[in-house]
KEKEBA-388071 format. One line per 8 residues: number of its first residue (from 1); their letters; for each residue z, y, x of N, C-alpha, C, CB. Coordinates in steps of 0.02 Angstrom, whole numbers, plus 50000, padded with zeros to 5 digits. Glycine has a CB too. Layout:
KEKEBA-388071
NUM	a	Z/Y/X/Z/Y/X/Z/Y/X/Z/Y/X ~ ... .
end
This chain:
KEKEBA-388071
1	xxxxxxxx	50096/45000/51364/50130/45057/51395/50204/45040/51405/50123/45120/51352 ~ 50230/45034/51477/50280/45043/51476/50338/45080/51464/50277/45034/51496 ~ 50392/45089/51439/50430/45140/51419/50503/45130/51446/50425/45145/51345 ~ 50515/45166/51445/50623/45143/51470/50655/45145/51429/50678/45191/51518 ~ 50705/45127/51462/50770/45099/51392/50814/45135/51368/50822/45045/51407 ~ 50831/45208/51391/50841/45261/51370/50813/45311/51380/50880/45270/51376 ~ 50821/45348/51332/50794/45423/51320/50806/45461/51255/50719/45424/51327 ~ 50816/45520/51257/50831/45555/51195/50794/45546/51140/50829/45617/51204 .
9	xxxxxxxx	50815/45550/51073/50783/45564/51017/50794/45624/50980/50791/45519/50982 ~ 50726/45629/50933/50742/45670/50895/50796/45697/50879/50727/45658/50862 ~ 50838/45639/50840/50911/45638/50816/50949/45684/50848/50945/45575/50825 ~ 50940/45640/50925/50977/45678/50979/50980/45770/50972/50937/45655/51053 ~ 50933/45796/50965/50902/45840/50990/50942/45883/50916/50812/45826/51008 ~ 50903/45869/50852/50936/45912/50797/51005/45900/50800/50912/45898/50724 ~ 51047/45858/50834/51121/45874/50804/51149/45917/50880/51177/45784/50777 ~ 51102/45930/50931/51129/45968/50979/51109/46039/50955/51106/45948/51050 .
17	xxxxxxxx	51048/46044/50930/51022/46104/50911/51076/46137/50872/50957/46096/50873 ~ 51093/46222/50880/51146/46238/50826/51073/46296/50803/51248/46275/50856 ~ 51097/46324/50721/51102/46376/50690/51040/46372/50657/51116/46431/50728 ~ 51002/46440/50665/50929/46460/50668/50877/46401/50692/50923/46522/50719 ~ 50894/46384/50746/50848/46336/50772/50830/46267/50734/50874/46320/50833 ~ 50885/46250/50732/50890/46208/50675/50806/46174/50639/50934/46260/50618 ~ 50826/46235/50600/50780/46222/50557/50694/46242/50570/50808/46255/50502 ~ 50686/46276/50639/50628/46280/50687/50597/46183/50712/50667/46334/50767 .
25	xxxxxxxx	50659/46138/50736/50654/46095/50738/50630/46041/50680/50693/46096/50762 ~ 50634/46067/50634/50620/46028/50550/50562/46035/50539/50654/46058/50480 ~ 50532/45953/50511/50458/45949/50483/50458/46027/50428/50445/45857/50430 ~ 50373/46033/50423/50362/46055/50364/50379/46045/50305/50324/46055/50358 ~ 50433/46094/50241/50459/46067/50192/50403/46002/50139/50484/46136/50154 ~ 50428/45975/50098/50346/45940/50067/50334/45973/50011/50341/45854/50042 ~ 50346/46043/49984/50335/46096/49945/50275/46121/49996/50404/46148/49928 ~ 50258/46129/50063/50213/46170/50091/50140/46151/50084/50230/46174/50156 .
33	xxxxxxxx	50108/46182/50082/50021/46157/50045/49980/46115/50135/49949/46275/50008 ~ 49969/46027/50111/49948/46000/50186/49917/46037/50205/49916/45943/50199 ~ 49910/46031/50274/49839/46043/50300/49799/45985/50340/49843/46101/50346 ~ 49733/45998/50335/49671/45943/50354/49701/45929/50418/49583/45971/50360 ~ 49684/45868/50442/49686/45844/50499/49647/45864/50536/49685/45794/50501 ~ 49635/45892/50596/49577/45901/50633/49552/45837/50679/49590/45961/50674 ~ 49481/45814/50674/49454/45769/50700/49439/45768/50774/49408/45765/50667 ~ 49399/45719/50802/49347/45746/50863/49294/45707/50854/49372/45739/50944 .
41	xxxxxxxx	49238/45708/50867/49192/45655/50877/49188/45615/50937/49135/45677/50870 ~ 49183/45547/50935/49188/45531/50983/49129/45532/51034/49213/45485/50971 ~ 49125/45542/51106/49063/45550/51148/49019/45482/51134/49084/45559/51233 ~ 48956/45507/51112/48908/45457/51118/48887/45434/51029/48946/45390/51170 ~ 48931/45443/50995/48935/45416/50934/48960/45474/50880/48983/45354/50939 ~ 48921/45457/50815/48963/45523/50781/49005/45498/50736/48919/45579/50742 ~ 49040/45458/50745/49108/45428/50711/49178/45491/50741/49122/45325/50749 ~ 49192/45501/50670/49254/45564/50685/49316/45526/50685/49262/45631/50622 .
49	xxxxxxxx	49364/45531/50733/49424/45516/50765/49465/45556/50729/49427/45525/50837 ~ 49537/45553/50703/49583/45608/50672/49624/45630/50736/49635/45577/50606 ~ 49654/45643/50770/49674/45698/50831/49755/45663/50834/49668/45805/50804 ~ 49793/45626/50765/49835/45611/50788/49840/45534/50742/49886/45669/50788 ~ 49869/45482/50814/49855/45410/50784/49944/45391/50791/49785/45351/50841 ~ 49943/45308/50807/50016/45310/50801/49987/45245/50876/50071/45285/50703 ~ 50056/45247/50906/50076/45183/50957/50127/45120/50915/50129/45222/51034 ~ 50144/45065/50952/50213/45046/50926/50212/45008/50974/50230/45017/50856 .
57	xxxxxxxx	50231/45028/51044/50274/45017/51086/50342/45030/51075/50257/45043/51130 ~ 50398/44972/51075/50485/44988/51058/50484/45002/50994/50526/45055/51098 ~ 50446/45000/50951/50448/45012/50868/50441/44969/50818/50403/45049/50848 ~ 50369/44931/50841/50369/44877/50786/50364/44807/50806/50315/44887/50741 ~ 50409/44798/50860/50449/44731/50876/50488/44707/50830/50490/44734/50929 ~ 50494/44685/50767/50541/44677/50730/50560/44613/50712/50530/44709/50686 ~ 50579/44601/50660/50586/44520/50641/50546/44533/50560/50692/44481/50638 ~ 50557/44487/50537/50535/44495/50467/50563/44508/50414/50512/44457/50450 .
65	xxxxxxxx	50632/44533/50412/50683/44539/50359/50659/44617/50343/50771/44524/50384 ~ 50671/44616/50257/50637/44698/50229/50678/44734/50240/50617/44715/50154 ~ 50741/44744/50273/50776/44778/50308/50761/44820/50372/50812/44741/50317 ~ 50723/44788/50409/50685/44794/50473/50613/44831/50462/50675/44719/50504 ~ 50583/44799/50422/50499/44804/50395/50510/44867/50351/50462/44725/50340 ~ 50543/44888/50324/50540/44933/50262/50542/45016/50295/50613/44913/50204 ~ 50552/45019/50339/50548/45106/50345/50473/45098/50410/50652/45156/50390 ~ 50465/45046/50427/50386/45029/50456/50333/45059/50413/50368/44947/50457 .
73	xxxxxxxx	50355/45019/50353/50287/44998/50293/50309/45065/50278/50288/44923/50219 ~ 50318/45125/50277/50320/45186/50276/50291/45233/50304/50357/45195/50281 ~ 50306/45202/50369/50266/45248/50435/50201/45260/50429/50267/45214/50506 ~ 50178/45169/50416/50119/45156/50404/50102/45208/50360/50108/45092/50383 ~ 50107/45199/50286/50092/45222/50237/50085/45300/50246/50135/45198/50192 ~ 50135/45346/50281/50133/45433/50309/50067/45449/50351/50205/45453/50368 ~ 50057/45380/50383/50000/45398/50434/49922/45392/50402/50007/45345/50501 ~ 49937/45360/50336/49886/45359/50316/49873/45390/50266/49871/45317/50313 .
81	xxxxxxxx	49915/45398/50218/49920/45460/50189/49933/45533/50197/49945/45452/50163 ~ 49937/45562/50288/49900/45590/50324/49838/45640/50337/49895/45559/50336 ~ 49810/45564/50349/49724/45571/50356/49736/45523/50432/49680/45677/50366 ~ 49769/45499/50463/49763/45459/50512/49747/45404/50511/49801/45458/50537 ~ 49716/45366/50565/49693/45308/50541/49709/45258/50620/49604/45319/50509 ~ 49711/45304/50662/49699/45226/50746/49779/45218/50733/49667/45263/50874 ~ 49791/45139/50766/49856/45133/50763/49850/45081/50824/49890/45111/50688 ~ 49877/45104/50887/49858/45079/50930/49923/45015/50957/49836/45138/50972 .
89	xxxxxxxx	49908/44951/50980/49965/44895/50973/49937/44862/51043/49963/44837/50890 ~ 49973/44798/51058/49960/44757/51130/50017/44711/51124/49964/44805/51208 ~ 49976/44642/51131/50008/44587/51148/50097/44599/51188/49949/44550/51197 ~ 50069/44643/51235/50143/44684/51283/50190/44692/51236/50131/44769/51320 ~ 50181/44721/51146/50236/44751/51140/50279/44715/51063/50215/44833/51140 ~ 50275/44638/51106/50339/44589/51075/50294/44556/50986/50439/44663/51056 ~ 50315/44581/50964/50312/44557/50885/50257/44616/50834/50408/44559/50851 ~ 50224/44662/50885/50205/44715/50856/50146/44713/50814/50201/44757/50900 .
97	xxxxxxxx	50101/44668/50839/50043/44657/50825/50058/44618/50761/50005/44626/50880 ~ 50097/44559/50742/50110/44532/50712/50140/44573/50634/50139/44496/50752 ~ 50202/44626/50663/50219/44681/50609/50167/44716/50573/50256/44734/50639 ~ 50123/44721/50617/50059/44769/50592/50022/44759/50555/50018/44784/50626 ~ 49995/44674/50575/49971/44633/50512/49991/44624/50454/49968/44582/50519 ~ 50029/44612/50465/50094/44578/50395/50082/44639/50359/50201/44562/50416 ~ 50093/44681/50385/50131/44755/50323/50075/44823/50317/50226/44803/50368 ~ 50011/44814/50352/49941/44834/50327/49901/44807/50290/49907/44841/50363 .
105	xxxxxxxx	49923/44724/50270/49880/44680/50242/49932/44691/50176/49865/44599/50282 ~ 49988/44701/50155/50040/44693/50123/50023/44771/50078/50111/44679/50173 ~ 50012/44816/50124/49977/44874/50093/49920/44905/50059/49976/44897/50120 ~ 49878/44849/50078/49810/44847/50065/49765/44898/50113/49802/44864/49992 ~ 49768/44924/50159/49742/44997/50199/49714/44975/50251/49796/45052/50224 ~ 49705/44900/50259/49645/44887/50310/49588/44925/50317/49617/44830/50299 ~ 49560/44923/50265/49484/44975/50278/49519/45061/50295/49420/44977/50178 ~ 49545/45077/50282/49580/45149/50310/49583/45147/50375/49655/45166/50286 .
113	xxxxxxxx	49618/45122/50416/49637/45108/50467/49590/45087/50531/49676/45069/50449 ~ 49601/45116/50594/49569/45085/50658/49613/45051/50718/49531/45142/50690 ~ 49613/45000/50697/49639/44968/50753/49623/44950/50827/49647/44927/50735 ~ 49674/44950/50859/49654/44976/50946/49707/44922/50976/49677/45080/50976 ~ 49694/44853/51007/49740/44823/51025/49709/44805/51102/49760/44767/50972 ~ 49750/44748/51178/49732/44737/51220/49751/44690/51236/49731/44770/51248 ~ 49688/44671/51279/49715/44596/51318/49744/44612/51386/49647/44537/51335 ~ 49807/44563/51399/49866/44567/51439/49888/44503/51488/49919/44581/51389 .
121	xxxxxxxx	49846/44488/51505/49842/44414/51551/49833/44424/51594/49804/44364/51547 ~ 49809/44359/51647/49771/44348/51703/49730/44311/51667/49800/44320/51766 ~ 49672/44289/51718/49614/44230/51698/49568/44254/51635/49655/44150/51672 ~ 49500/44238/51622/49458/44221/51575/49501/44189/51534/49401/44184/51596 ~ 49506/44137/51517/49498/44092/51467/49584/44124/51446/49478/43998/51494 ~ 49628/44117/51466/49689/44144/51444/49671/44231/51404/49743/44146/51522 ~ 49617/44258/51419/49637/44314/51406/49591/44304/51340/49629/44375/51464 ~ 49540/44246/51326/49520/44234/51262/49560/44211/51229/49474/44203/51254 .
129	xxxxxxxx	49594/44157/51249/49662/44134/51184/49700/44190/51167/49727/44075/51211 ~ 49707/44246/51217/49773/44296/51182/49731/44352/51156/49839/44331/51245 ~ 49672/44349/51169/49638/44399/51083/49613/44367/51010/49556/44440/51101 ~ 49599/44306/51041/49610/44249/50981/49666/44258/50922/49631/44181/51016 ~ 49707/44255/50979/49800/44248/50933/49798/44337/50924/49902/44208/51009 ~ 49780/44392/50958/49792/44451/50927/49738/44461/50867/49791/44506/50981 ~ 49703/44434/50852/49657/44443/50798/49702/44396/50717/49568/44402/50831 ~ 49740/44331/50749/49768/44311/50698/49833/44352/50672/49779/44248/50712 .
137	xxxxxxxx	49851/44367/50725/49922/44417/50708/49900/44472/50691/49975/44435/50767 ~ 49849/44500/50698/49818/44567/50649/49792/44561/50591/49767/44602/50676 ~ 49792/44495/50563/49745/44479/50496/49680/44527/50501/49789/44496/50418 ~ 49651/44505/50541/49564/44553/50548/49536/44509/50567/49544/44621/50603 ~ 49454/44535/50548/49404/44479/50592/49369/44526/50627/49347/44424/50547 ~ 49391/44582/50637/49349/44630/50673/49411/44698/50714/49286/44667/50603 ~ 49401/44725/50793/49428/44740/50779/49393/44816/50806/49479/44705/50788 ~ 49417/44888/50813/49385/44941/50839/49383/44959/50880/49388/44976/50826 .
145	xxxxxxxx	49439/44941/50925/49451/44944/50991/49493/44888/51031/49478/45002/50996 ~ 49447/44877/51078/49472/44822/51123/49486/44814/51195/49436/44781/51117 ~ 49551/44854/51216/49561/44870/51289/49600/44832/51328/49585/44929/51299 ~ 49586/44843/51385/49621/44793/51455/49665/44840/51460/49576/44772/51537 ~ 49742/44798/51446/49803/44840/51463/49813/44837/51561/49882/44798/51412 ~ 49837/44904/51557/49845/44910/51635/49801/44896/51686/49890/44875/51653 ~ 49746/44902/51682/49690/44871/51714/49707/44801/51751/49662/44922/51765 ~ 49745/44764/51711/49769/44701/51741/49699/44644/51727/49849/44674/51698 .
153	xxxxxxxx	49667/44625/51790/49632/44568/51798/49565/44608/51754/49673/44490/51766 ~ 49539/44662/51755/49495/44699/51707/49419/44671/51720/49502/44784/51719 ~ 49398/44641/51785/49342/44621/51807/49338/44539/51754/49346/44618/51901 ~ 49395/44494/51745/49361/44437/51725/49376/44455/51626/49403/44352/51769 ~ 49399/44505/51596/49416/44517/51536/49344/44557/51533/49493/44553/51521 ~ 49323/44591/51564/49268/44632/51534/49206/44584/51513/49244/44689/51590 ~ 49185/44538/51533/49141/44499/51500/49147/44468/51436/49130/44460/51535 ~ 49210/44465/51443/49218/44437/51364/49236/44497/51316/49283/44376/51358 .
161	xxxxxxxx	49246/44536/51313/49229/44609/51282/49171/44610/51276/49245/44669/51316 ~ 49119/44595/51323/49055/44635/51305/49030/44578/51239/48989/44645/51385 ~ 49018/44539/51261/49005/44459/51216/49042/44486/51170/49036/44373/51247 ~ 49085/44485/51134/49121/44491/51073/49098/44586/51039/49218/44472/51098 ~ 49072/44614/51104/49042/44684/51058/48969/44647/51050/49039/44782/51109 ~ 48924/44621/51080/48867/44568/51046/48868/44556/51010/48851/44519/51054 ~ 48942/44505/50991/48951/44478/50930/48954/44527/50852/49014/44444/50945 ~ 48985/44584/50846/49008/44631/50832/49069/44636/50803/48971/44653/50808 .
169	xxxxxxxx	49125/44584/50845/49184/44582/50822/49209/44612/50854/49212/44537/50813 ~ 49195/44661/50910/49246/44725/50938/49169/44787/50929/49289/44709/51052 ~ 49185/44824/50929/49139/44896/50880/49158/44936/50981/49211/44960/50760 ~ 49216/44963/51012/49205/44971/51065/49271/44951/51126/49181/45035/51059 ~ 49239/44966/51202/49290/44935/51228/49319/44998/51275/49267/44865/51265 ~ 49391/44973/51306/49413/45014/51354/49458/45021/51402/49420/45047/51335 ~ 49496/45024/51439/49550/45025/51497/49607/45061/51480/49526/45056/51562 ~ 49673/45047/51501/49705/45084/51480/49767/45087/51554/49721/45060/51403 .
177	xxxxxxxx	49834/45141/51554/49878/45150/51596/49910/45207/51575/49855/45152/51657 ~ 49975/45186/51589/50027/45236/51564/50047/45283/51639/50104/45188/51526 ~ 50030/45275/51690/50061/45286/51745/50011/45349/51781/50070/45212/51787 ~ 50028/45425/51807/49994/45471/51840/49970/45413/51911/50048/45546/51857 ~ 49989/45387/51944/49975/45358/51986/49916/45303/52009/50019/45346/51987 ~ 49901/45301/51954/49832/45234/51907/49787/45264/51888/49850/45189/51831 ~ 49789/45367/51879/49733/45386/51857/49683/45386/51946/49748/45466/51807 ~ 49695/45385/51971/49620/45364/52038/49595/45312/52021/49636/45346/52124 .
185	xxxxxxxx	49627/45248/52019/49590/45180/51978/49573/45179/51945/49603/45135/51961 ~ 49601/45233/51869/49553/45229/51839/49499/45255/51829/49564/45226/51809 ~ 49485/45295/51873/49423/45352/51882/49370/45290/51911/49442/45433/51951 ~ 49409/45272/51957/49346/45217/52005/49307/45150/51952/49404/45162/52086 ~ 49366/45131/51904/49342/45083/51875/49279/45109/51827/49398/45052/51842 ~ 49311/45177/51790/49252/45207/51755/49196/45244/51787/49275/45248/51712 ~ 49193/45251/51861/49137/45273/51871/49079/45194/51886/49149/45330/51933 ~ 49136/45153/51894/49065/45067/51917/49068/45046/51864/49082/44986/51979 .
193	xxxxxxxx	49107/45026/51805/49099/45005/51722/49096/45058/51666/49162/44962/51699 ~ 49047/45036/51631/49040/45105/51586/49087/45048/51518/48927/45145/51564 ~ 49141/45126/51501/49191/45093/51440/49178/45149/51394/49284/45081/51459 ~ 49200/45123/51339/49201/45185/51259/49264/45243/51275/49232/45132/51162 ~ 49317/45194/51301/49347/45240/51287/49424/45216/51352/49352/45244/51193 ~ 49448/45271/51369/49499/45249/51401/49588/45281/51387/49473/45261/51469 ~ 49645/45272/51400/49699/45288/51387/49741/45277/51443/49715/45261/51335 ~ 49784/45355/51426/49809/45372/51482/49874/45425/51470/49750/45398/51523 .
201	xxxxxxxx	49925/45431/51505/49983/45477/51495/49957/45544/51508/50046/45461/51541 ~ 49962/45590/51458/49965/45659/51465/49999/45683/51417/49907/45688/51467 ~ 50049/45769/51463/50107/45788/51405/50104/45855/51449/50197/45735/51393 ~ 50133/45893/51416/50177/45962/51440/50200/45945/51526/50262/45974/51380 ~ 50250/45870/51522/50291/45883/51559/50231/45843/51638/50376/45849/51527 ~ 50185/45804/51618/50139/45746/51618/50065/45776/51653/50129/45715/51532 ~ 50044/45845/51668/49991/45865/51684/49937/45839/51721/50005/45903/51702 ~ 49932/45799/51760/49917/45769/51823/49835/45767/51797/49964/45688/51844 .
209	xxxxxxxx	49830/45732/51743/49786/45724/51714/49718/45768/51715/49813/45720/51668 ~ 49756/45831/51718/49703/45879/51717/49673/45912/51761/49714/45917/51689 ~ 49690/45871/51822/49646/45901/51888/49593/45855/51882/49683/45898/51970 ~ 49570/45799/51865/49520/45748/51876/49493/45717/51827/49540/45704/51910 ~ 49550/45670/51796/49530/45623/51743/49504/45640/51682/49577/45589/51727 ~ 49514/45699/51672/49528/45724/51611/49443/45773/51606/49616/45773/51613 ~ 49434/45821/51670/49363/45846/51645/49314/45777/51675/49338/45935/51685 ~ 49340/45718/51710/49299/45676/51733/49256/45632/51652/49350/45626/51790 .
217	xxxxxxxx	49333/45614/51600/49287/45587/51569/49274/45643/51526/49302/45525/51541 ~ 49254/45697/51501/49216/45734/51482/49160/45732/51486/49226/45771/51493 ~ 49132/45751/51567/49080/45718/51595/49043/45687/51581/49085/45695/51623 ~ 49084/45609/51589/49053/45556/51570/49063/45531/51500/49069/45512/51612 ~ 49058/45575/51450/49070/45537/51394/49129/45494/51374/49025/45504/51393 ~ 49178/45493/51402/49220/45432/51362/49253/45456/51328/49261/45385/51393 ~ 49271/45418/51279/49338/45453/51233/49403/45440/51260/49344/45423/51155 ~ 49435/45492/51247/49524/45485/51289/49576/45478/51234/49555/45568/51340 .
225	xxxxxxxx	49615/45418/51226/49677/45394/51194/49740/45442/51230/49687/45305/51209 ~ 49766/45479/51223/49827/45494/51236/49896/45442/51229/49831/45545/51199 ~ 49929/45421/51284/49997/45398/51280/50040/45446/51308/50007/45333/51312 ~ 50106/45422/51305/50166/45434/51315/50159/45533/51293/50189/45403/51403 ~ 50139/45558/51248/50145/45627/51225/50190/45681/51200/50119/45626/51194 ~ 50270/45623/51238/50313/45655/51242/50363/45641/51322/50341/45643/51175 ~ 50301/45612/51353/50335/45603/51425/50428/45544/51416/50354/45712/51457 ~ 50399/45501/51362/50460/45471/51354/50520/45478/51346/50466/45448/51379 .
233	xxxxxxxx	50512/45537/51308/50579/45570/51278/50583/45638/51311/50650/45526/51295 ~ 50560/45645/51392/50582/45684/51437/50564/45742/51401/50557/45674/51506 ~ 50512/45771/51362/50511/45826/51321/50566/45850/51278/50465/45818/51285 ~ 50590/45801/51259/50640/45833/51211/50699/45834/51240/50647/45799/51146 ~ 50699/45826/51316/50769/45828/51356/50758/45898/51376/50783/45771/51426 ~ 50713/45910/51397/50700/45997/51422/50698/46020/51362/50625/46025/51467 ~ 50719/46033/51303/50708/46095/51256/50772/46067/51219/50625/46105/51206 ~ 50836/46044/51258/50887/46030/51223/50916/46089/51206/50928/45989/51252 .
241	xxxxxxxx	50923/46126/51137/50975/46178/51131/50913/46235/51126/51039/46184/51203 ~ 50859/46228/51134/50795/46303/51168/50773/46306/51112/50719/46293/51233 ~ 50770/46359/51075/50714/46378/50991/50659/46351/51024/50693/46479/50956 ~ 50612/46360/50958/50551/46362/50956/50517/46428/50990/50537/46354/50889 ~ 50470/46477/51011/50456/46527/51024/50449/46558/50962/50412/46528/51064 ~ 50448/46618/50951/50444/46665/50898/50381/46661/50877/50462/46731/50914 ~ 50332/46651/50938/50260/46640/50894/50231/46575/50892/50202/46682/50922 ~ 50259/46526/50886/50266/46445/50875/50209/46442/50807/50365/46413/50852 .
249	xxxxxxxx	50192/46473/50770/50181/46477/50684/50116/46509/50721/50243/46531/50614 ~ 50098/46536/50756/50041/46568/50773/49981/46507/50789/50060/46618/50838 ~ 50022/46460/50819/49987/46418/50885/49991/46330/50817/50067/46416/50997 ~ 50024/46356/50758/50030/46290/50699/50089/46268/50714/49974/46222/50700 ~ 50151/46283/50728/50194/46231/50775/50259/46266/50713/50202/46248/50892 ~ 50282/46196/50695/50371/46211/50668/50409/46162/50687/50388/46216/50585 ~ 50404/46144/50734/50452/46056/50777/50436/46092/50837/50410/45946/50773 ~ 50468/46055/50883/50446/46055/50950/50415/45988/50962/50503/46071/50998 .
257	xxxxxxxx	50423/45923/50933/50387/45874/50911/50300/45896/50897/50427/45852/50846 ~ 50289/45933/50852/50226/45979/50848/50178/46014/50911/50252/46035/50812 ~ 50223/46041/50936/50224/46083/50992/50190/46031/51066/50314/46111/51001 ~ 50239/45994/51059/50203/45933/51120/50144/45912/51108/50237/45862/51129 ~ 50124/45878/51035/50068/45859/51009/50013/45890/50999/50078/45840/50967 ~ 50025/45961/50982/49964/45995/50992/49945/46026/51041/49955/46030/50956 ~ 49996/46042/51108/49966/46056/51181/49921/46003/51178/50017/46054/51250 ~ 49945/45940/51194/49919/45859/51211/49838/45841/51195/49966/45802/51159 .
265	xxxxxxxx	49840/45870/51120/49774/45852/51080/49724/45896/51071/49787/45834/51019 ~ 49739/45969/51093/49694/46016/51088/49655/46023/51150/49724/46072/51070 ~ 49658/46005/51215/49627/45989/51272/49561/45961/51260/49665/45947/51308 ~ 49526/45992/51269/49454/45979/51240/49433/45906/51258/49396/46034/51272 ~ 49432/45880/51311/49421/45815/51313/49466/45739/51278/49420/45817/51377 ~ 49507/45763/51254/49548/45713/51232/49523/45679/51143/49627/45751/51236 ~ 49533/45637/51123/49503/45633/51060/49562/45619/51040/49446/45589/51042 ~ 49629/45568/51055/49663/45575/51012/49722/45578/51047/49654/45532/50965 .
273	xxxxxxxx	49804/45570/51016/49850/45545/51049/49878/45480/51016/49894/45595/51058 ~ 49936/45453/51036/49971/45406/50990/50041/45403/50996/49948/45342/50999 ~ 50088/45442/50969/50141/45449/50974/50167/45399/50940/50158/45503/50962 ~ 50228/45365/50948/50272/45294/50916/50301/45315/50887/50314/45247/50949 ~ 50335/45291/50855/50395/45302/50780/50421/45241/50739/50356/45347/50713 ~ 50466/45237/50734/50471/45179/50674/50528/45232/50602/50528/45081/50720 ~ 50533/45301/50615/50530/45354/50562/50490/45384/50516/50541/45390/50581 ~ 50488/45341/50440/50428/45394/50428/50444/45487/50408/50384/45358/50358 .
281	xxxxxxxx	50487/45523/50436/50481/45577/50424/50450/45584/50499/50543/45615/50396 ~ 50479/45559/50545/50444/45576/50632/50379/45583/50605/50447/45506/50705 ~ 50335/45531/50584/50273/45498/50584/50253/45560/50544/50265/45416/50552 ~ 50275/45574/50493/50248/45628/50459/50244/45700/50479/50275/45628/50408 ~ 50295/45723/50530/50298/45783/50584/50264/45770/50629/50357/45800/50613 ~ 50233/45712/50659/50188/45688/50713/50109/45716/50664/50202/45585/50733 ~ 50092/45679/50622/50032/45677/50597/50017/45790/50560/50039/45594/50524 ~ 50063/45799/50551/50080/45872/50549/50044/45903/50596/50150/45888/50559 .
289	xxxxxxxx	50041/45870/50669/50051/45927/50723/49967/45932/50747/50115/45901/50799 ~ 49927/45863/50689/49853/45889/50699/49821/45941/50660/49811/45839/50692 ~ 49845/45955/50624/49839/46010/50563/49781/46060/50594/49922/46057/50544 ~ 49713/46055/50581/49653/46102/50605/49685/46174/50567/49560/46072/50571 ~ 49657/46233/50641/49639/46233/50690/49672/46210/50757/49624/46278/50686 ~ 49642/46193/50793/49714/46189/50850/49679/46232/50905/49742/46094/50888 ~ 49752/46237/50957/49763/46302/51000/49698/46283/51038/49843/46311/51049 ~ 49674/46363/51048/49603/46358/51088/49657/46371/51141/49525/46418/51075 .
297	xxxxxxxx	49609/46397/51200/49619/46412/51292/49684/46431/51294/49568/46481/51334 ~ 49665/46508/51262/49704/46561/51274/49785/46537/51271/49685/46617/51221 ~ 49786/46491/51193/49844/46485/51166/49874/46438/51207/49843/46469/51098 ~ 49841/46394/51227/49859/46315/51253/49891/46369/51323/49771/46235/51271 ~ 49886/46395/51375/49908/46408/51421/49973/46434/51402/49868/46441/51455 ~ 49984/46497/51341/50014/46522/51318/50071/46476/51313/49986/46548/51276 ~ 50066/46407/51293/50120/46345/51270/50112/46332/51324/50112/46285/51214 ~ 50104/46347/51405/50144/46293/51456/50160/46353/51486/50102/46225/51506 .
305	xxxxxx	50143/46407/51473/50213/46451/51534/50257/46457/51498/50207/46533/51569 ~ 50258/46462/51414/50334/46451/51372/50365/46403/51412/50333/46420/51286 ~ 50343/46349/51407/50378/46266/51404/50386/46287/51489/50313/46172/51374 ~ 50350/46305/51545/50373/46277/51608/50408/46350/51626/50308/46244/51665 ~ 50434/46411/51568/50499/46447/51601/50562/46429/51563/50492/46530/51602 ~ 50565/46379/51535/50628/46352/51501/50688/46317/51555/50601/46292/51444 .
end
């Protein structure tokens, strides 16, 4: 997933926020009693998905000094102590795959965890050496998900996906795109290749999704990865300075962080999202915002005429 090189943060956001709001913007205290994660099942299979996973696009590019690694091996640790488990990575995003290994194997939480990584080439044989090398940089011999980033070159990568789900060193496979503009391709690809699962940008600000793609793979069974579920910051640029709504607590929501995540994930077709972080309090207000029940119909509409009269 591509991302840009600026955009607001959190940070940003609470030190613009004044007063009352404030503290509308603030995780749940850790005096407050958790709540369960809400799952989905995935179509076709009854393996339960947790509703909120993590990305590390721009996050866990790092180097190896415990300076760098140490509020990671945290993140990790929030998301899984949680109840979360996909942690979705790609050759694309620098040193990430490599971070992931190192400091899940360092944790011991391999078996906890579902990993979701992609091949990012041109050619067959190149796109086997670079899942080769993403399997060594993940310390796994197996992995759960195995997708073609950007539908780049997806016709000569899909054979070697299927062979390696034969093998049973990938469990399932899938396509992925960060871009509204890629969801027609990817409709076309999934109506001539049948995949497990596919990923795709949807947000508040991000809708596009939901004229087609979105009851398409319903339809058809696939499971849907959520990216970019904060429209790349652009969410938290529109609610600079704006409370929470008064009935925010109705709908589970005490962030506006929350608020994005559970519009995003409560869409009946979606199984999960994957929001990035290299914060583990973010990570822990992220994994918050699956907290069962989440907003049925009524409510979910309720959260986009708030958000689109701001």
């Amino acid at each position: 997933m591509k991302m840009s090189r600026t955009k607001l943060t959190r940070r940003d956001l609470v030190r613009w926020i004044a007063g009352g709001a404030i503290a509308a913007a603030l995780p749940a205290r850790a005096d407050e009693p958790a709540r369960t994660m809400a799952t989905r099942t995935m179509p076709g299979s009854r393996e339960a998905i947790p509703v909120i996973g993590m990305g590390s696009s721009n996050t866990f590019d790092v180097g190896v000094s415990d300076a760098e690694r140490a509020p990671l091996r945290e993140v990790l640790r929030a998301l899984a102590d949680a109840g979360g488990t996909v942690i979705d990575t790609s050759p694309m995003y620098g040193r990430a795959e490599q971070t992931i290994g190192d400091l899940v194997a360092a944790l011991g939480l391999r078996s906890r965890l579902w990993f979701a990584t992609k091949v990012w080439t041109r050619g067959r044989e190149a796109g086997q050496q670079q899942i080769a090398e993403s399997f060594r940089r993940l310390r796994t011999d197996r992995l759960e998900l195995l997708q073609i980033h950007n539908l780049l070159d997806w016709r000569e990568h899909l054979p070697t996906i299927r062979s390696m789900q034969q093998q049973q060193k990938v469990r399932y496979s899938g396509i992925t795109h960060y871009r509204a503009d890629a969801h027609e391709e990817l409709e076309r690809v999934l109506d001539a290749e049948r995949f497990d699962w596919v990923q795709f940008n949807y947000s508040l600000a991000e809708r596009e999704a939901e004229r087609r793609l979105l009851p398409f793979c319903m339809d058809r069974g696939v499971a849907v990865m959520i990216n970019r579920p904060f429209a790349d910051g652009a969410l938290f640029a529109r609610v600079r300075d704006k409370p929470l709504p008064p009935w925010a607590a109705e709908v589970g929501c005490s962030s506006w962080a929350q608020y994005f995540l559970r519009f995003a994930i409560s869409h009946p077709a979606v199984t999960c999202a994957i929001p990035a972080t290299s914060k583990p309090h973010h990570m822990r207000d992220n994994a918050a915002a699956g907290a069962a029940p989440l907003p049925d119909e009524q409510q979910r509409r309720r959260m986009a005429e708030y958000f689109q009269a701001l």
